[in-house]
N, C-alpha and C positions, 0 to 999 in steps of 0.2 A: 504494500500500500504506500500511495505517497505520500508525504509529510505533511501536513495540515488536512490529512482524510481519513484520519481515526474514527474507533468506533464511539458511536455519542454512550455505550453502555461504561464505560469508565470517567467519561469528560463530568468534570464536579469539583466539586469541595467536599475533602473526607478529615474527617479525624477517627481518633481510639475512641473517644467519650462524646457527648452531648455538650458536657460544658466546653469539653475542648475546642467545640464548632462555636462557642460563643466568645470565646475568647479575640482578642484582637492581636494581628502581627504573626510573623512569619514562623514562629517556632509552632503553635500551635495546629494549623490544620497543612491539610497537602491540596494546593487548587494544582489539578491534570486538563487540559487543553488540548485541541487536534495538534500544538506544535510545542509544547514546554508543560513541561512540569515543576512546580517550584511552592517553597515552603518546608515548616519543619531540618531546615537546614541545608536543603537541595536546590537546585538550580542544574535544573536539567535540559535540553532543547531534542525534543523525539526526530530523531532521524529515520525509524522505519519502523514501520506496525505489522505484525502478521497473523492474523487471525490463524487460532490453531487450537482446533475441539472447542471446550467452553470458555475459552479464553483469548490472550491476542500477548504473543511478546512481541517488546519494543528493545531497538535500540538505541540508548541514551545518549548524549554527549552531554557532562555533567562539568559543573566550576567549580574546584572544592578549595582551601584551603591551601593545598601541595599544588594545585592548579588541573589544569582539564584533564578530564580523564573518561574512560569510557564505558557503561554500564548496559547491562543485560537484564530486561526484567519482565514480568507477567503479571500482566492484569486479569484477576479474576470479579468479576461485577455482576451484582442481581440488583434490582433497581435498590435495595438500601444498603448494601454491604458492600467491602471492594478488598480483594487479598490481594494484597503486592508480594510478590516472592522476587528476591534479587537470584536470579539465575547464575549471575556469577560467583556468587556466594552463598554455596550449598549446604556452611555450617549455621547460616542466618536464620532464625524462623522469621516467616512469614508475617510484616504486618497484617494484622486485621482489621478497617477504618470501617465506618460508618457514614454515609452520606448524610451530610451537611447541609438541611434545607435553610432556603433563604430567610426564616422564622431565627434560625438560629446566630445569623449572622451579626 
């Protein structure tokens, strides 16, 4: 898929908790977009989405700290939940977020 033509079932604002989605500023929630991902400490720009079974991986290009770098990850999404697995790092568990309605914002 091309870059700004992801699937709308991940594009949102998620956190772990309910209050976490009411909080304000960049640590608390994760806003994912047809081309960036960012929040909670991330700053990612999605270079390729591949729809695969119930899910879609992407490939990242992310800004961290040590400087750019490149990540692998899967989007799992049901219209209120969303499982991020970093594919690159198979010793990580899996966030689990919560979709963040606008009520909560």
């Amino acid at each position: 898929m091309l870059r700004g033509a992801g699937a709308t079932s991940f594009i949102g604002r998620w956190a772990a908790t309910a209050d976490s989605c009411a909080q304000v500023g960049d640590q608390a929630a994760l806003e994912i977009t047809t081309t960036d991902l960012h929040g909670r400490g991330l700053r990612c720009a999605l270079q390729t989405i591949n729809e695969r079974g119930q899910g879609y991986d992407a490939l990242l290009n992310c800004e961290t700290t040590a400087g750019p770098t490149e990540r692998h990850a899967r989007f799992e999404a049901t219209d209120d939940t969303l499982r991020l697995i970093w594919l690159d790092q198979p010793n990580e568990q899996p966030m689990r977020l919560i979709r963040c309605s606008t009520l909560a914002r």
